[in-house]
C-alpha positions in Angstrom: 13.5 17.3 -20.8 15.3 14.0 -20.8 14.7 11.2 -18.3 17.9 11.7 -17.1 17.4 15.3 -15.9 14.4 14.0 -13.7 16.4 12.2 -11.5 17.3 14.6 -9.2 17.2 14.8 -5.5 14.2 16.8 -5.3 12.6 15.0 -8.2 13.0 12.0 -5.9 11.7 13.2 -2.5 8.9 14.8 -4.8 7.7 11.7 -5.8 7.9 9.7 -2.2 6.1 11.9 -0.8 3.6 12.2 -3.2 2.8 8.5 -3.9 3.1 8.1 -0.2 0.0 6.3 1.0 -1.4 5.9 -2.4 -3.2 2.7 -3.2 -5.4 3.3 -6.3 -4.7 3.9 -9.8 -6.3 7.2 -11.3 -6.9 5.9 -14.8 -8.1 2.0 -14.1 -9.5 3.0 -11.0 -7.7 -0.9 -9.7 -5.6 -0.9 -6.2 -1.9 -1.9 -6.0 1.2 -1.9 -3.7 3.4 -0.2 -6.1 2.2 2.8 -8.6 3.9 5.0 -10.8 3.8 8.9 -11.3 2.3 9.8 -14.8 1.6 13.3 -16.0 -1.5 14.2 -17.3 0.3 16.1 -20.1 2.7 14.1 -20.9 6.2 15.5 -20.6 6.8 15.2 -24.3 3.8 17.6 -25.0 4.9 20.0 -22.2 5.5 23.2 -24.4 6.4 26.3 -23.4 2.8 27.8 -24.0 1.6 25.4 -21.3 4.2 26.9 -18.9 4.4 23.3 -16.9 7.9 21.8 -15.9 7.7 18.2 -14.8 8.5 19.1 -11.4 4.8 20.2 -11.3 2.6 18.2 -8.5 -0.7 19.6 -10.0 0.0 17.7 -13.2 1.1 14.9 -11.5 -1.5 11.1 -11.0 -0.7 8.0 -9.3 -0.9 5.3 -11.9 -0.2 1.6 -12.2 2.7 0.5 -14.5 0.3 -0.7 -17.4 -2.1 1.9 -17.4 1.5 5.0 -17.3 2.6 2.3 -20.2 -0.2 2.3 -22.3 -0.5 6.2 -22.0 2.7 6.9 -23.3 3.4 10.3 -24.5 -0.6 10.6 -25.4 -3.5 12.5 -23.7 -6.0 10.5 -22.3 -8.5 11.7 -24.8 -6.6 10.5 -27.6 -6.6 7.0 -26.2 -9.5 4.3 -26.6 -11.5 3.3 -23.9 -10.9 0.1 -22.3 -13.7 -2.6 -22.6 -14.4 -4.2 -19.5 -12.8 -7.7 -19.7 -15.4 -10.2 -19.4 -15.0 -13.2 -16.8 -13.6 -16.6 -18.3 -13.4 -20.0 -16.6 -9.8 -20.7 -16.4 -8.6 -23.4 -19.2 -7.5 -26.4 -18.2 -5.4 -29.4 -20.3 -7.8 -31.8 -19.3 -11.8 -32.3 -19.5 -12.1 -32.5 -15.8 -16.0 -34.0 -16.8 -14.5 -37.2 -18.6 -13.3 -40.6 -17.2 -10.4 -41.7 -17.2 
């Protein structure tokens, strides 16, 4: 079903009230102000043997843009974990240490 066909009324009032009052992404686990609605089966591999439409609330997570980006039209399975990203001190254009 094409993007296109989505946005419907319904569709719309769906998603407010679903994302309504939701502050944390399901995949990264990270809070945010505004999140996206990303299917857990992605709407590319809805087939008819699953019997899902995308109008489906039960297949339906809040996610943030980057995480719904990175997923694509993949299952989360067939996706990498993400590493933890270690802390860095910020890089600066100068040696704050040295005299001047």
């Amino acid at each position: 079903m094409a993007r296109k066909d989505l946005g419907t009324y319904k569709y719309q009032q769906l998603r407010a009230a679903f994302l309504a009052g939701q502050t944390q992404c399901h995949w990264c686990k990270l809070h945010f102000t505004k999140l996206t609605v990303d299917h857990v089966i992605p709407v590319a591999l809805m087939h008819q043997d699953t019997g899902l439409t995308p109008l489906d609330t039960e297949n339906w997570v809040a996610a943030c843009l980057s995480c719904n980006a990175r997923r694509g039209a993949y299952l989360q399975q067939q996706l990498r974990p993400r590493k933890p990203r270690r802390p860095r001190r910020p890089q600066l254009g100068f040696d704050p240490s040295r005299e001047w």
